[in-house]
Each structure stands twice: as structure tokens, then as C-alpha cells.
N, CA, C and O atoms as a CHARMM CRD file, in Angstrom:
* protein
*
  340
    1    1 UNK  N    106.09700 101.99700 113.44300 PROA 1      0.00000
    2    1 UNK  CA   106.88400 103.18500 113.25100 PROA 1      0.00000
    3    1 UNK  C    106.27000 104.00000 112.12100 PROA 1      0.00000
    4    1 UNK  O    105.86100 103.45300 111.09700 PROA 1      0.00000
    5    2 UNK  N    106.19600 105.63400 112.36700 PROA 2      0.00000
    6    2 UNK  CA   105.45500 106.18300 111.62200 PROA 2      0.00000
    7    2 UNK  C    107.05700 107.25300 110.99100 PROA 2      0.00000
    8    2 UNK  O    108.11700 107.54600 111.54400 PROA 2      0.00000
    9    3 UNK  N    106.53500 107.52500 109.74700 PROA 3      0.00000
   10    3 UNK  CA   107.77000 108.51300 109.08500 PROA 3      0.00000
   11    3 UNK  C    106.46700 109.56800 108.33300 PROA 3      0.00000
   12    3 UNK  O    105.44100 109.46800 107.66100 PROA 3      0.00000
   13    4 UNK  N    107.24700 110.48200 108.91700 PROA 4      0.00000
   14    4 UNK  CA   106.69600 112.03600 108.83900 PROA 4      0.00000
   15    4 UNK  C    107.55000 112.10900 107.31600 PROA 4      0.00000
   16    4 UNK  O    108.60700 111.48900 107.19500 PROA 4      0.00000
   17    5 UNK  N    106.99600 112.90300 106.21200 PROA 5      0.00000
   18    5 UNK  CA   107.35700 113.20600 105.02800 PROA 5      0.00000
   19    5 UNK  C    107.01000 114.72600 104.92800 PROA 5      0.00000
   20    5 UNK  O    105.83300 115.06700 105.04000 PROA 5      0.00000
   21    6 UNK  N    108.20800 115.85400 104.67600 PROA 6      0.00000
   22    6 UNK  CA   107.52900 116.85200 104.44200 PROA 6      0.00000
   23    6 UNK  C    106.47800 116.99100 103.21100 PROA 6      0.00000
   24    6 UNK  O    106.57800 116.29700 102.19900 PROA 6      0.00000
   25    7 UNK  N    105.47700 117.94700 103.40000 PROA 7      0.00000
   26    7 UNK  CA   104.77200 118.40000 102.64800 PROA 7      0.00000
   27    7 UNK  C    104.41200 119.64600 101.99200 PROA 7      0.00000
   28    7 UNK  O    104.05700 120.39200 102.90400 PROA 7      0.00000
   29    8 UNK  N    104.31500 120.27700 100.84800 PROA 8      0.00000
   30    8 UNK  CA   104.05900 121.47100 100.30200 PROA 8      0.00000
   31    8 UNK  C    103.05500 121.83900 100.50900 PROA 8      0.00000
   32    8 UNK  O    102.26100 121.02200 100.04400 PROA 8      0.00000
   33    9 UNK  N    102.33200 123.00700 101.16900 PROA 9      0.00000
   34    9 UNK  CA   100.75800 123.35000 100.52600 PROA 9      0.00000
   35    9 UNK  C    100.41500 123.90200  99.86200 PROA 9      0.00000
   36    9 UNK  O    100.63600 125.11300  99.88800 PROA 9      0.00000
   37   10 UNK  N     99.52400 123.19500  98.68400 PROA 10     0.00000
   38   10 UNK  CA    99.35500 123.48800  97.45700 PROA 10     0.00000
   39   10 UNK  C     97.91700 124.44300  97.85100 PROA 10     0.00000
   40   10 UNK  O     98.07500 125.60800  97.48500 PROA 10     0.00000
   41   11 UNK  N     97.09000 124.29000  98.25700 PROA 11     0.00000
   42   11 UNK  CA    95.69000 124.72400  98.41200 PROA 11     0.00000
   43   11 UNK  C     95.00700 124.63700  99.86900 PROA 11     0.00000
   44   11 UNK  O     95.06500 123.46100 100.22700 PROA 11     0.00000
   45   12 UNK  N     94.32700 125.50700 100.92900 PROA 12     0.00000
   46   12 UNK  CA    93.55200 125.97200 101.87800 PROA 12     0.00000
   47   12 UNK  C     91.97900 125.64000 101.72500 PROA 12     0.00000
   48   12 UNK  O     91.32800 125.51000 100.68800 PROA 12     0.00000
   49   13 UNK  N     91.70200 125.57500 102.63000 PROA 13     0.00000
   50   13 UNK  CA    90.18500 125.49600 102.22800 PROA 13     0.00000
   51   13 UNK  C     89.33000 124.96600 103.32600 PROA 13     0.00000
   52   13 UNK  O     89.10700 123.75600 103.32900 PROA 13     0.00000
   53   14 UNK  N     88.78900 125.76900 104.31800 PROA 14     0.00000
   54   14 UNK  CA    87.90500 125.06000 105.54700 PROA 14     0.00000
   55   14 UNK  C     88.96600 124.38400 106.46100 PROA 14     0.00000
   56   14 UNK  O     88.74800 123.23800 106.85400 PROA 14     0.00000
   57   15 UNK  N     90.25700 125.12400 106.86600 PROA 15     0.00000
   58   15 UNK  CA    90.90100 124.58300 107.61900 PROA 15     0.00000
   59   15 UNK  C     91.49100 123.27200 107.48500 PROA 15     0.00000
   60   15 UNK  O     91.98900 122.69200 108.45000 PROA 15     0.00000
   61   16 UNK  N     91.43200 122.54500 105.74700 PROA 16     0.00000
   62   16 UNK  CA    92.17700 121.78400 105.43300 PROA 16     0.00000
   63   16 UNK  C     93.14100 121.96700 104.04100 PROA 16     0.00000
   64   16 UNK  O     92.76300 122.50100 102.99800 PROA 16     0.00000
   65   17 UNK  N     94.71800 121.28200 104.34200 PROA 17     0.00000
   66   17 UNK  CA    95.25700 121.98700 103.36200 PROA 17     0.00000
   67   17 UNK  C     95.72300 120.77600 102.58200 PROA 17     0.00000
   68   17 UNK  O     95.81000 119.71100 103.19400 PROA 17     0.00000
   69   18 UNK  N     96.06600 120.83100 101.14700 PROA 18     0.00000
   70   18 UNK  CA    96.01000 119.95400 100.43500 PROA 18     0.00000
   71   18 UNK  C     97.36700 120.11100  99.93600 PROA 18     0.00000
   72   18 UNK  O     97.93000 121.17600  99.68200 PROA 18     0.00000
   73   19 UNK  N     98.01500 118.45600  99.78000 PROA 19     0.00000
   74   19 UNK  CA    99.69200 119.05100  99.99400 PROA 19     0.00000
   75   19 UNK  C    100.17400 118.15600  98.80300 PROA 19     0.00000
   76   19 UNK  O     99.59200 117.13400  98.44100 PROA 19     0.00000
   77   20 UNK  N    101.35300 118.68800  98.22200 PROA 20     0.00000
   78   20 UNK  CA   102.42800 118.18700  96.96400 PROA 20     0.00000
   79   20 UNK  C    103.12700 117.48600  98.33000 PROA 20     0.00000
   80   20 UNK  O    103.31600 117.92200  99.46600 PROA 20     0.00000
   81   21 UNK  N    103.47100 115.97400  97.57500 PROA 21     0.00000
   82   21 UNK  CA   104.71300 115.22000  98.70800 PROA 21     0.00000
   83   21 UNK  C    105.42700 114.91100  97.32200 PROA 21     0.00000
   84   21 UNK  O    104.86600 114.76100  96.23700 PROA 21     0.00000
   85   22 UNK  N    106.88700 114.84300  97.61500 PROA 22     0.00000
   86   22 UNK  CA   107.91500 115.21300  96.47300 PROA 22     0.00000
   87   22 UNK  C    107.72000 115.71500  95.44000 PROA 22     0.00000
   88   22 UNK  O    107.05900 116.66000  95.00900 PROA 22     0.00000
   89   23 UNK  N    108.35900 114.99200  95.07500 PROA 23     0.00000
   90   23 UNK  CA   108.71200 115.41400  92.81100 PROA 23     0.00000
   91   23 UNK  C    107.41400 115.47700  92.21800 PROA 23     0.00000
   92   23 UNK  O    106.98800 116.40700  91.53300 PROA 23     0.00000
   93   24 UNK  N    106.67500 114.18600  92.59600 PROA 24     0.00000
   94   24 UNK  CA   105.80800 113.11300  91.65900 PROA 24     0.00000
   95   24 UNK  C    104.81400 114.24400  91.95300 PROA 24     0.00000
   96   24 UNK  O    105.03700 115.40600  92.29200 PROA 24     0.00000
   97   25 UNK  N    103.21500 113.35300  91.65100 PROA 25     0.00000
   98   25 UNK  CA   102.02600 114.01200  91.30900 PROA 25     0.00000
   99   25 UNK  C    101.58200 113.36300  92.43800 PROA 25     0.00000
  100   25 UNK  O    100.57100 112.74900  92.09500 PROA 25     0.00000
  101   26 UNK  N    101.88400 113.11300  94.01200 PROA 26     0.00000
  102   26 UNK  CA   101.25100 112.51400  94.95300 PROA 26     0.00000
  103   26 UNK  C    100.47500 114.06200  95.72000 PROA 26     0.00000
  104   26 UNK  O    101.01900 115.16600  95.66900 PROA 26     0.00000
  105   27 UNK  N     99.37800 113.84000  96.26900 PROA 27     0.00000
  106   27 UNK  CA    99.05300 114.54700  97.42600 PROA 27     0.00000
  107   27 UNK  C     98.06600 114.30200  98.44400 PROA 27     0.00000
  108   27 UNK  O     96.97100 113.74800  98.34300 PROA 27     0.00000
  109   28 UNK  N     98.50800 114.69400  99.21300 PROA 28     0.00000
  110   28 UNK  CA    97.10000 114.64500 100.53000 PROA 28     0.00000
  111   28 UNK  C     96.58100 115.57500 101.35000 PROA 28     0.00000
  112   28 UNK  O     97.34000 116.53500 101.48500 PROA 28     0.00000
  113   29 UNK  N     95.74900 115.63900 101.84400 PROA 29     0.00000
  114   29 UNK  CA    94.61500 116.36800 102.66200 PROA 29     0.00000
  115   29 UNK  C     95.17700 116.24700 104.33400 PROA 29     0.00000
  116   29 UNK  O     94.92500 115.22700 104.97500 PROA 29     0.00000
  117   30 UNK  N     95.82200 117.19700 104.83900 PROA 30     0.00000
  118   30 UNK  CA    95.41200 117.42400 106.44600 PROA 30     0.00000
  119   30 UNK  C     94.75000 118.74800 106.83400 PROA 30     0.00000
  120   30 UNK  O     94.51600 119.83900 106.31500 PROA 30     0.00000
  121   31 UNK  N     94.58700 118.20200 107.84800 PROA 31     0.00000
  122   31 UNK  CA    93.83300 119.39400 108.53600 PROA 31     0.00000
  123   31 UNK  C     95.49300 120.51500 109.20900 PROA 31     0.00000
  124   31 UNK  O     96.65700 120.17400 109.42100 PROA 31     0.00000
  125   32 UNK  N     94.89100 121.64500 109.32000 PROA 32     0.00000
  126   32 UNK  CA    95.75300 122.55200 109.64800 PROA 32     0.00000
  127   32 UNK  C     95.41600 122.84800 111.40300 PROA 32     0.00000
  128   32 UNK  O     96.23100 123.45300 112.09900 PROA 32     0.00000
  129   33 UNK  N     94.15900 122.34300 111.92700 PROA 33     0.00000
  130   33 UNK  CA    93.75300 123.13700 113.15200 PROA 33     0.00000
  131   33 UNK  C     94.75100 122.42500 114.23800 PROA 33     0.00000
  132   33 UNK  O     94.20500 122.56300 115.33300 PROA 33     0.00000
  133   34 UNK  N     95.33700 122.09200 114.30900 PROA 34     0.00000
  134   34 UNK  CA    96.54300 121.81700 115.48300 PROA 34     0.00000
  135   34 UNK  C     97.88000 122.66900 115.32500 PROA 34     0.00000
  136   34 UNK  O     98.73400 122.44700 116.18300 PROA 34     0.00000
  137   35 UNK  N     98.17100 123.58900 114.37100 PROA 35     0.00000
  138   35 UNK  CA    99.22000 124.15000 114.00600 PROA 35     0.00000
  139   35 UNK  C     98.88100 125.71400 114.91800 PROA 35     0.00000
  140   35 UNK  O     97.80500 126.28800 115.08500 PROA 35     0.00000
  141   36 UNK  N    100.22400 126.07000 115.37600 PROA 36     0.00000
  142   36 UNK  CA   100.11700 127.32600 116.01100 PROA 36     0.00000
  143   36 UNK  C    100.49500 128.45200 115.73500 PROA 36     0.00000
  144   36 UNK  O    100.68600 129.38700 116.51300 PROA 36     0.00000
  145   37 UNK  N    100.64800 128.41400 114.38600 PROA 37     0.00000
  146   37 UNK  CA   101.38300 129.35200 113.79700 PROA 37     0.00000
  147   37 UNK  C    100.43500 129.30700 111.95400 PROA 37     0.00000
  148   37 UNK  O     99.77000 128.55700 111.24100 PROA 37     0.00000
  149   38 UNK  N    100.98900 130.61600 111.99500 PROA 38     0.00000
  150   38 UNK  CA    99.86100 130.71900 110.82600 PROA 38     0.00000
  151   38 UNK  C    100.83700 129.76700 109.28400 PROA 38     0.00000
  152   38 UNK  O    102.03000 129.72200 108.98300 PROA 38     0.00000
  153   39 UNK  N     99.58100 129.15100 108.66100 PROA 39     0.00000
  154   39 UNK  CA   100.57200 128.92500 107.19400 PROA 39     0.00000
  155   39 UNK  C     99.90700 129.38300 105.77400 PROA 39     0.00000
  156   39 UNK  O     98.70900 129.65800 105.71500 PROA 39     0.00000
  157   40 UNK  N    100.83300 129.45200 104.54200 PROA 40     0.00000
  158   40 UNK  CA    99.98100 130.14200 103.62000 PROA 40     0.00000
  159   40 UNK  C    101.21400 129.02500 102.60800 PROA 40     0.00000
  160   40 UNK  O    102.27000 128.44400 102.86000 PROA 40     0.00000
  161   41 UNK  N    100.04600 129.23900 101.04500 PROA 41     0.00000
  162   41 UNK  CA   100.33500 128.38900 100.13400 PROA 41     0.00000
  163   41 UNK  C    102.41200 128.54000  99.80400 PROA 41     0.00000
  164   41 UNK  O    103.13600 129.52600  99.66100 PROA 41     0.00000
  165   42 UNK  N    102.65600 127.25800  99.80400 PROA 42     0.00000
  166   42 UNK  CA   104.29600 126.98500  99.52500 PROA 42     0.00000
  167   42 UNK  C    104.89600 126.70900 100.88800 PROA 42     0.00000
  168   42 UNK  O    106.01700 126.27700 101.15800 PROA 42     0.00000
  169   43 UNK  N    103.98600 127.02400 101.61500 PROA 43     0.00000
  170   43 UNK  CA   104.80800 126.44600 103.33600 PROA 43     0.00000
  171   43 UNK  C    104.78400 124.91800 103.49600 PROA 43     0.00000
  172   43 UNK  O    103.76500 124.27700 103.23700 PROA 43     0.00000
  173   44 UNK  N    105.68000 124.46500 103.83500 PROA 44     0.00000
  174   44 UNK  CA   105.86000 123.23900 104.40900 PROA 44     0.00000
  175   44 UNK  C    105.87400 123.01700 105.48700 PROA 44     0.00000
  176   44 UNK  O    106.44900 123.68800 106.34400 PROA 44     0.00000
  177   45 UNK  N    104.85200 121.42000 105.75600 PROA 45     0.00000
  178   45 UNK  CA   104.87500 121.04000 107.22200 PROA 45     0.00000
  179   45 UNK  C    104.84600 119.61500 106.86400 PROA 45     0.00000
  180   45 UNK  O    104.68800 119.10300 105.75500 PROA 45     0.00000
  181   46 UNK  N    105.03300 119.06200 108.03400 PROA 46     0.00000
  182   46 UNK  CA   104.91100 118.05200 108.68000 PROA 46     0.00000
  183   46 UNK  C    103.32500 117.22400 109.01000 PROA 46     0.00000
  184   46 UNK  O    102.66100 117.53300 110.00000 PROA 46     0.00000
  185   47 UNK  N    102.99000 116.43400 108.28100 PROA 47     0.00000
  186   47 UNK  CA   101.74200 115.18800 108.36100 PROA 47     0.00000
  187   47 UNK  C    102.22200 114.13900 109.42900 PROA 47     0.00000
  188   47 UNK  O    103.31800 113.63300 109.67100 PROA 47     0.00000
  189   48 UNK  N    100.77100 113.99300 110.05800 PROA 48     0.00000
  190   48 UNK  CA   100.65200 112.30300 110.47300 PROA 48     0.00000
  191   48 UNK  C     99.36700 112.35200 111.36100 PROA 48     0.00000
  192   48 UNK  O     98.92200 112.96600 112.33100 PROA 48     0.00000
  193   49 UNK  N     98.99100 111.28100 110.41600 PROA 49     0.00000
  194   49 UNK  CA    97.65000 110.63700 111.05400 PROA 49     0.00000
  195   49 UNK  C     96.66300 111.71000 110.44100 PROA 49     0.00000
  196   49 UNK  O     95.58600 111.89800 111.00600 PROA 49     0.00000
  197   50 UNK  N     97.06400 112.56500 109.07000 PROA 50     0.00000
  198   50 UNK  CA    95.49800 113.28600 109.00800 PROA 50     0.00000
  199   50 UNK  C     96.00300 114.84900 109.22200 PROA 50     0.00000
  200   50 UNK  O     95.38200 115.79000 108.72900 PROA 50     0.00000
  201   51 UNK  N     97.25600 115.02100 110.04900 PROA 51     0.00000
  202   51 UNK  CA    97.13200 116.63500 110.68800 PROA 51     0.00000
  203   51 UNK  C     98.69400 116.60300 110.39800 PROA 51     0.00000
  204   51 UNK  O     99.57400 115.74700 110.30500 PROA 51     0.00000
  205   52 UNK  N     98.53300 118.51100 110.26700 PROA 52     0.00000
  206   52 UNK  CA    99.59000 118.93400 110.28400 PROA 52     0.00000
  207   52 UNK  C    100.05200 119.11500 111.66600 PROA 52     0.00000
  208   52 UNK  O     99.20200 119.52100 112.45800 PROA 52     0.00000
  209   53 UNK  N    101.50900 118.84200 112.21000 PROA 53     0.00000
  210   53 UNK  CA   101.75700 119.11600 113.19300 PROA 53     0.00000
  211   53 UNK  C    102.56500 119.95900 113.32900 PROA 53     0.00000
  212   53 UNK  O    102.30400 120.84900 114.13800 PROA 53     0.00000
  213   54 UNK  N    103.57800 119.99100 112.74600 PROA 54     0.00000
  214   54 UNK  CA   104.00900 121.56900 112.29400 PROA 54     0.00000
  215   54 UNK  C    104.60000 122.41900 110.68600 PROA 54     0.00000
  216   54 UNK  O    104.38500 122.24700 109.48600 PROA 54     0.00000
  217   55 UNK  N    105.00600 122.88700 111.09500 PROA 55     0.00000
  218   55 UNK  CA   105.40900 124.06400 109.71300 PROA 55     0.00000
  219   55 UNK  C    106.65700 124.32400 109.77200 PROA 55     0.00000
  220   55 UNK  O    107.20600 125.09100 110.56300 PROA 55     0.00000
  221   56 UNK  N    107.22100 123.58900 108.79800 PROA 56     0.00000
  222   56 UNK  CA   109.32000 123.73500 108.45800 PROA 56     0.00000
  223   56 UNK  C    109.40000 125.28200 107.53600 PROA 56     0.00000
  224   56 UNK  O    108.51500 125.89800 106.94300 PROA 56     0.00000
  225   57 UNK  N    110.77400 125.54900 107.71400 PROA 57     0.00000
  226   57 UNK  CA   110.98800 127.03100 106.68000 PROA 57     0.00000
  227   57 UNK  C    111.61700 125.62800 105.87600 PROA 57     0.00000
  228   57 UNK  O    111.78700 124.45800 106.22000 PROA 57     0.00000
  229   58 UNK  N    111.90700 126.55800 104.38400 PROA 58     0.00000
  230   58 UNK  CA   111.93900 125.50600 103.85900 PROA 58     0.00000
  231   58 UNK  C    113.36000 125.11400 103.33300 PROA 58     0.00000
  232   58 UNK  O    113.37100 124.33200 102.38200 PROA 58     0.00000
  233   59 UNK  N    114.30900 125.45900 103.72100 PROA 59     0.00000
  234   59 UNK  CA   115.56800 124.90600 103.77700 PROA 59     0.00000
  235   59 UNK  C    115.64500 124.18900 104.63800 PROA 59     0.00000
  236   59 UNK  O    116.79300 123.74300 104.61000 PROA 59     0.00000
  237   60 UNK  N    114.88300 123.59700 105.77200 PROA 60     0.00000
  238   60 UNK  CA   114.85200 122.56100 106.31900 PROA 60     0.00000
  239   60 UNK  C    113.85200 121.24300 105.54800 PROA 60     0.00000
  240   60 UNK  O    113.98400 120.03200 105.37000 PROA 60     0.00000
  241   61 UNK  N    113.00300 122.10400 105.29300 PROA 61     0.00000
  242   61 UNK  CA   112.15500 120.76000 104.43500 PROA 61     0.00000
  243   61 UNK  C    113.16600 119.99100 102.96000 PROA 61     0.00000
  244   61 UNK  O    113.22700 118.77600 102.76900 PROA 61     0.00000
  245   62 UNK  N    113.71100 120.81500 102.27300 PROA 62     0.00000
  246   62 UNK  CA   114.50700 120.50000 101.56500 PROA 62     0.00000
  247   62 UNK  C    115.49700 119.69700 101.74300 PROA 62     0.00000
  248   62 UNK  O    115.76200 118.75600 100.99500 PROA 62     0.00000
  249   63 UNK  N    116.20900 120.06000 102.90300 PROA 63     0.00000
  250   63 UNK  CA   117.36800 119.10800 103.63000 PROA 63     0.00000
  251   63 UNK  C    116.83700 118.21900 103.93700 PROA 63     0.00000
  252   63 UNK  O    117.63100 117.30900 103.69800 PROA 63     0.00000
  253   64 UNK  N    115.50300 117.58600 104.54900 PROA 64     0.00000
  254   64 UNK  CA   115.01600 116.26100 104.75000 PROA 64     0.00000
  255   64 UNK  C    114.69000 115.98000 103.72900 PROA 64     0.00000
  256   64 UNK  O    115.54200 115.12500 103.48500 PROA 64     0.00000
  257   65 UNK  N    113.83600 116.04600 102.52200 PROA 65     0.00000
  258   65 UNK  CA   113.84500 115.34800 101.20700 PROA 65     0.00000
  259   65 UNK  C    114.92000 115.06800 100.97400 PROA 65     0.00000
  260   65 UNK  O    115.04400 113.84700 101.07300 PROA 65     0.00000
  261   66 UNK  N    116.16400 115.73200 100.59700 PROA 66     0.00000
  262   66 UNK  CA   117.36500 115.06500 100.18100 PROA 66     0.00000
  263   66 UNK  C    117.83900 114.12500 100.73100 PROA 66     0.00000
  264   66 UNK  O    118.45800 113.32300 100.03100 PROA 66     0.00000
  265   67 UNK  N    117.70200 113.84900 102.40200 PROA 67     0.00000
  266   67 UNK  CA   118.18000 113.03900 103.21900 PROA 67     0.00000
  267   67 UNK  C    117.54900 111.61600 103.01200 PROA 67     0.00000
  268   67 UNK  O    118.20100 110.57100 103.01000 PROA 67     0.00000
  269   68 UNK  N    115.67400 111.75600 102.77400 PROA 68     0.00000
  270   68 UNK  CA   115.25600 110.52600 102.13300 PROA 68     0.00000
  271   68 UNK  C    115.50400 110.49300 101.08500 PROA 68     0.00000
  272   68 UNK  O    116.37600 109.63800 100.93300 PROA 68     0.00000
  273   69 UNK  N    115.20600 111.01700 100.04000 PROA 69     0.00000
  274   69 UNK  CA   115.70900 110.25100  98.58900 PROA 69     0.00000
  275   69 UNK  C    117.03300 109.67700  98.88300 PROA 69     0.00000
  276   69 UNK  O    117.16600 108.55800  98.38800 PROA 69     0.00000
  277   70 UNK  N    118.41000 110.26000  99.77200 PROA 70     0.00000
  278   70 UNK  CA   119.60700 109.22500  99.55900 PROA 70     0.00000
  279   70 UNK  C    119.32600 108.27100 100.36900 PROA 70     0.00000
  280   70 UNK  O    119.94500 107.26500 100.02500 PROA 70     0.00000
  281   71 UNK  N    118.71700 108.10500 101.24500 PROA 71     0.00000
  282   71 UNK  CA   118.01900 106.61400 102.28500 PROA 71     0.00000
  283   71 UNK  C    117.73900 105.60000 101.06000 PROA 71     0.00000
  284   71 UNK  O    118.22300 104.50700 100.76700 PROA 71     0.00000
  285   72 UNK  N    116.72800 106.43900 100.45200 PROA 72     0.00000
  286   72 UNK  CA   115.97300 105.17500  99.52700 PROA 72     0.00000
  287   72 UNK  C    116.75000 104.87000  98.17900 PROA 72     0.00000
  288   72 UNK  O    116.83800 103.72700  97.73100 PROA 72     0.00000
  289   73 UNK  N    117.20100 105.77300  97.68400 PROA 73     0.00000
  290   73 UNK  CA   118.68900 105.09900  96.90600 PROA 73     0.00000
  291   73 UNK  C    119.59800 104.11900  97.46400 PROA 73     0.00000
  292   73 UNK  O    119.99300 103.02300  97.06900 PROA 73     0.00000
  293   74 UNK  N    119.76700 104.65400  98.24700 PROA 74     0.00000
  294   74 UNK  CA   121.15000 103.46200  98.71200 PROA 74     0.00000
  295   74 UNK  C    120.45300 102.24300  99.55100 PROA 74     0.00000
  296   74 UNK  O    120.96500 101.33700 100.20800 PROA 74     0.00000
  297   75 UNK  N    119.06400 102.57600  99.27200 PROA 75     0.00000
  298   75 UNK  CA   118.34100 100.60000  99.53800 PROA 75     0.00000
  299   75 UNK  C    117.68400 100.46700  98.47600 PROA 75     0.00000
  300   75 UNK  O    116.63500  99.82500  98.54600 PROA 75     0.00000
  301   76 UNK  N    118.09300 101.01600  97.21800 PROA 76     0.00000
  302   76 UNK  CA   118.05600 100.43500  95.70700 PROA 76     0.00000
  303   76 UNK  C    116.11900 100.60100  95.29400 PROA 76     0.00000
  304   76 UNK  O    115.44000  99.84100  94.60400 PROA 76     0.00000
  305   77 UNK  N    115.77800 101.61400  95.87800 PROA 77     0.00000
  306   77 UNK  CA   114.68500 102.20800  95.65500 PROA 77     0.00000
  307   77 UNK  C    114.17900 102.90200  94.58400 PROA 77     0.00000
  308   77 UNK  O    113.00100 103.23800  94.46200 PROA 77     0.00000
  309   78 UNK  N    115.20900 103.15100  93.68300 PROA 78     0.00000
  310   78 UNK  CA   114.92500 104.30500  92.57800 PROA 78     0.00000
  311   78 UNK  C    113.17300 104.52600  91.89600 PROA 78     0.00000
  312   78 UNK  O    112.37800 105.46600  91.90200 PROA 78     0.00000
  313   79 UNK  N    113.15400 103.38400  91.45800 PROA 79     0.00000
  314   79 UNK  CA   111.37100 103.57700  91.55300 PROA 79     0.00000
  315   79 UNK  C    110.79900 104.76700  92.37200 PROA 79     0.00000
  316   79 UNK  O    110.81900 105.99600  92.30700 PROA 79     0.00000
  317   80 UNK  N    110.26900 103.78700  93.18900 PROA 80     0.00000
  318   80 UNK  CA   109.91600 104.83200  94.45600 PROA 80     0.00000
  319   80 UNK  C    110.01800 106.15100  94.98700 PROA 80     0.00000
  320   80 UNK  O    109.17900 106.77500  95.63500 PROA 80     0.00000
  321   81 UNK  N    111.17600 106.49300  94.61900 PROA 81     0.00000
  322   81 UNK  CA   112.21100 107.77500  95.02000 PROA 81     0.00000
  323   81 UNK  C    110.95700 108.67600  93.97800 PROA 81     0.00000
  324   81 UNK  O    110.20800 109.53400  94.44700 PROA 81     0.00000
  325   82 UNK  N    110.96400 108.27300  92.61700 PROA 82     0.00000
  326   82 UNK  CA   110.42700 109.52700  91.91300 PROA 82     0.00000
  327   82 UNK  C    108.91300 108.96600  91.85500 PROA 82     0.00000
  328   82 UNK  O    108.30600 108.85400  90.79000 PROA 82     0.00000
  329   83 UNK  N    108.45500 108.67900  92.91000 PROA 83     0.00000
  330   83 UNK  CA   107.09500 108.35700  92.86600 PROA 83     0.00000
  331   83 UNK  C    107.00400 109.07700  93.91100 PROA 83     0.00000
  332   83 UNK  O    106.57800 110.22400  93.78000 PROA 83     0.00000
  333   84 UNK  N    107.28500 108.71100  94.87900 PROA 84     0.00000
  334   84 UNK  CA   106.99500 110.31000  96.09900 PROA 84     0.00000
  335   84 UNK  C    107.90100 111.19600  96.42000 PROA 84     0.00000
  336   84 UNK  O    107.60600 112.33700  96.77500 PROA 84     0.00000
  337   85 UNK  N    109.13600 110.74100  96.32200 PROA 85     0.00000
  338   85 UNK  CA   109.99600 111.50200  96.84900 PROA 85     0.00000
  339   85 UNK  C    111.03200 112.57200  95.83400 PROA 85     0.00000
  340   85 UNK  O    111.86600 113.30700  96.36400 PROA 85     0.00000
């Protein structure tokens, strides 16, 4: 089972975009060329496996962060929570 985490894009560059995942200082590299819609820095999408698959507005990306951080709280995660989430 794979869990999609939204992502911020922080930076563009050769069709790969480099992304803030939560609070913390985590990030990663997907590629943007499967997305059908244009994106620009502060848009959020959706990772897995390497690629973006799509692009949330971001009161939806927000509403899923909140939804995991209370997942991983209430399975006594707190660590964790402010390490990615």
C-alpha cells in the first residue's frame, strides 16, 4: 500500500519540481511531465513513485495534512508528525 502525501513546490527546473512535505525540512524531487495542467511555485500536488500525478488547490491539500497529522496522533506518533507532517 502506497500513501500519497501532499506536496509544496518549492523550485522548477528541467521539468522536475522539488517539493516541501509538511512542517519539517523534508523534500523531494518529482518529475512534473505526467501532469496536465500547468503548475507554478506554492502549488500542491500529489507524488508517487517519482511523479507528480496531480495538482490540489490548496484548501484541499491542507484538509489532507490535517487529516494525517490527526491519523498519526491518535496512533501516538507525535515524533513523526513534526518530522514530515
Amino acid at each position: 500500500m502506497c500513501l500519497a502525501i501532499p506536496a509544496e513546490i518549492l523550485e522548477i527546473e528541467d521539468g522536475v519540481a522539488t517539493c516541501k512535505v509538511g512542517e519539517g525540512n523534508t523534500t523531494v524531487q518529482a518529475s512534473i511531465m505526467l501532469l496536465d495542467e500547468e503548475v507554478t511555485l506554492g502549488d500542491y500536488i500529489i507524488i508517487h513513485a517519482g511523479f507528480a500525478l496531480r495538482k490540489l488547490d490548496h484548501k484541499e491539500a491542507q484538509e489532507t495534512l490535517k487529516i494525517l497529522r490527526d491519523m498519526v496522533d491518535l496512533m501516538g506518533g507525535e515524533n513523526y508528525r513534526h518530522e514530515m507532517l
